[in-house]
C-alpha positions in Angstrom: -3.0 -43.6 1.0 -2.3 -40.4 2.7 -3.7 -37.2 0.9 -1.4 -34.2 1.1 -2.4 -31.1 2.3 -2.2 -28.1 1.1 0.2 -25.4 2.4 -1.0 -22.0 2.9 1.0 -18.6 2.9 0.8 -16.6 5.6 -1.1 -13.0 5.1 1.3 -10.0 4.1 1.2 -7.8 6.2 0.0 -4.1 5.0 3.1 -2.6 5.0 4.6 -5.4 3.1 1.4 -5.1 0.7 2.1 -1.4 0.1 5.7 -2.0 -0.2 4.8 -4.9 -3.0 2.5 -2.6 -4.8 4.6 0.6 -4.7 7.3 -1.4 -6.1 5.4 -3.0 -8.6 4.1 0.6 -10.1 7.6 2.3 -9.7 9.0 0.4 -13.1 11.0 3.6 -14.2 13.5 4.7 -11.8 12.1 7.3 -9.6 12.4 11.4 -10.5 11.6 14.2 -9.0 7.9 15.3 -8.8 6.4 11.9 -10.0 3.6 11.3 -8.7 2.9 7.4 -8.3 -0.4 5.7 -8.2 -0.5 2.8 -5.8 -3.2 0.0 -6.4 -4.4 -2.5 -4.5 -4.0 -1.1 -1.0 -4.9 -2.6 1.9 -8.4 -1.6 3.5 -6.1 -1.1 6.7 -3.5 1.0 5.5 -2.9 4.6 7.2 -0.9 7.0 5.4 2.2 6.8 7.4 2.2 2.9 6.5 2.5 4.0 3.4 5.4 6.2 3.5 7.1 3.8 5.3 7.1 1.6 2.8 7.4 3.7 -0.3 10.7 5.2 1.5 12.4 2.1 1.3 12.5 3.0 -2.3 13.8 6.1 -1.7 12.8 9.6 -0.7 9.1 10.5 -0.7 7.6 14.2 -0.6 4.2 13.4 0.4 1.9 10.3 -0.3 -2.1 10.1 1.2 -4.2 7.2 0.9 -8.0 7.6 -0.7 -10.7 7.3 1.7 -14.3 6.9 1.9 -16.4 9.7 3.5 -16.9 8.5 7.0 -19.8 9.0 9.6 -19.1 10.8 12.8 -17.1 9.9 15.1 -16.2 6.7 12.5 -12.7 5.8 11.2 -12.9 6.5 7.6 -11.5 3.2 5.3 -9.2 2.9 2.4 -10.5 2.5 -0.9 -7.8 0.4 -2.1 -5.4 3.1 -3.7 -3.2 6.2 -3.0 -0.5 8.8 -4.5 2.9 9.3 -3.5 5.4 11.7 -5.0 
């Protein structure tokens, strides 16, 4: 008796991750100056990933993604969440 095996989704990629989660948080329709919080980021995820993908939704003023401090001469890293308006 063969035992099936389990399939196993590919990764998203972190634009597609942002994209998800921006989408997921913009439940109203989008108005001017609303700022959105966006969860769940990504440790990868620069700032123009992000608005890339939140201007699929439509047109973005200015997003940034939170960081950690980093060391010198270190890249700082995401801590999971950012703002775009």
């Amino acid at each position: 008796m063969a035992t099936p095996t389990p399939s196993v989704a590919p990764a998203p990629s972190p634009v597609a991750a942002a994209a998800a989660a921006a989408a997921a948080a913009a439940v109203a329709p989008p108005q001017a100056d609303k700022t959105l919080l966006v969860k769940q980021l990504p440790p990868s995820l620069t700032k123009a990933q992000l608005e890339e993908a939140c201007s699929a939704l439509g047109p973005v003023k200015w997003c940034f993604v939170v960081t950690e401090k980093a060391a010198a001469g270190e890249q700082p890293k995401s801590r999971g969440f950012g703002y775009v308006q």
